[in-house]
C-alpha positions in Angstrom: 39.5 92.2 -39.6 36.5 90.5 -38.8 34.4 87.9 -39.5 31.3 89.7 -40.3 33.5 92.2 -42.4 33.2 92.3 -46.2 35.4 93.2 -48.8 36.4 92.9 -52.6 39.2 93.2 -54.8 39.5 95.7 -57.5 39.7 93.0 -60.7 41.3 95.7 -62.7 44.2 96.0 -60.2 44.4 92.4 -59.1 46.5 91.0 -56.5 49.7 89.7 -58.5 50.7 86.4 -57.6 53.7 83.6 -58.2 54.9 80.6 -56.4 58.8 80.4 -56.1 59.4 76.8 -54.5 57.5 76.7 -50.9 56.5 79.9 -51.4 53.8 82.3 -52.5 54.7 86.1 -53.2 51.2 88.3 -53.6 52.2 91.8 -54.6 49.2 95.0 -54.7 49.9 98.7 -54.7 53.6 98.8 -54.6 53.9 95.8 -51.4 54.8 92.6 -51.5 54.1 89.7 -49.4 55.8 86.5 -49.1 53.2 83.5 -47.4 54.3 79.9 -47.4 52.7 78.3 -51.0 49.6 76.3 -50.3 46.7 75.5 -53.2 44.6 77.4 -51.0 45.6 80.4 -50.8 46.3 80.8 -54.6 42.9 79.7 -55.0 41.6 82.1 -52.5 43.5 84.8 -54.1 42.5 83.8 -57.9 39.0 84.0 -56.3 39.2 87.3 -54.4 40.5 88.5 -58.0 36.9 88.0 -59.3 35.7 91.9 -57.1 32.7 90.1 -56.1 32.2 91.4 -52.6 32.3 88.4 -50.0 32.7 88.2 -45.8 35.4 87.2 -44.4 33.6 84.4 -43.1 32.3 83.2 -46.7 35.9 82.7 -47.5 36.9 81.0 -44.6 34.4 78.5 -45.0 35.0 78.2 -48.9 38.3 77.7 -48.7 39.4 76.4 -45.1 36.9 74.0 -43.8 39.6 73.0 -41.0 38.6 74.9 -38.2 42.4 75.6 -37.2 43.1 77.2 -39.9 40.4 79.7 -40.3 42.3 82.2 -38.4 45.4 82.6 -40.8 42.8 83.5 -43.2 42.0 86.3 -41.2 45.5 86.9 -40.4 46.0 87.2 -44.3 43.4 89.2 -45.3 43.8 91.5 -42.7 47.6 92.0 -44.3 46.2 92.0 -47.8 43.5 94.8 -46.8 46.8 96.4 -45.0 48.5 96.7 -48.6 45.7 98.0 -50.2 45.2 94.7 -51.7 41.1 95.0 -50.6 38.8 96.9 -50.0 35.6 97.3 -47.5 32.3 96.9 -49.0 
């Protein structure tokens, strides 16, 4: 996935979400994923939620103004899109 890529999730099929201690499960067509929990990424997720199309770069910069991190949010979109999670605009 790329920066300049868009996508959107479909709010009537949402991503499925639940912290368990440290970590985050995200579940979407059938897969599962298990991410370390951070604020962030629920909030990124609650967001994506919404289906309003965005770029990957909007929510890099919404959510992870730390330059270091900006490229696990690529990272977990990309797995998210994987699942079926997202879709390209």
């Amino acid at each position: 996935m790329r920066r300049t890529d868009r996508v959107r999730a479909d709010p009537q099929f949402p991503i499925l979400s639940s912290r368990t201690g440290r970590e985050l499960v995200l579940a979407s067509c059938g897969r599962t994923l298990v991410v370390t929990y951070h604020p962030k990424i629920a909030a990124m997720v609650a967001w994506l939620n919404r289906g309003e199309p965005c770029s990957v770069r909007e929510l890099e910069t919404r959510f992870w103004r730390p330059a270091m991190a900006r490229g696990l949010v690529i990272a977990l979109l990309t797995e998210l899109g994987s699942m079926g999670a997202l879709r390209p605009v």
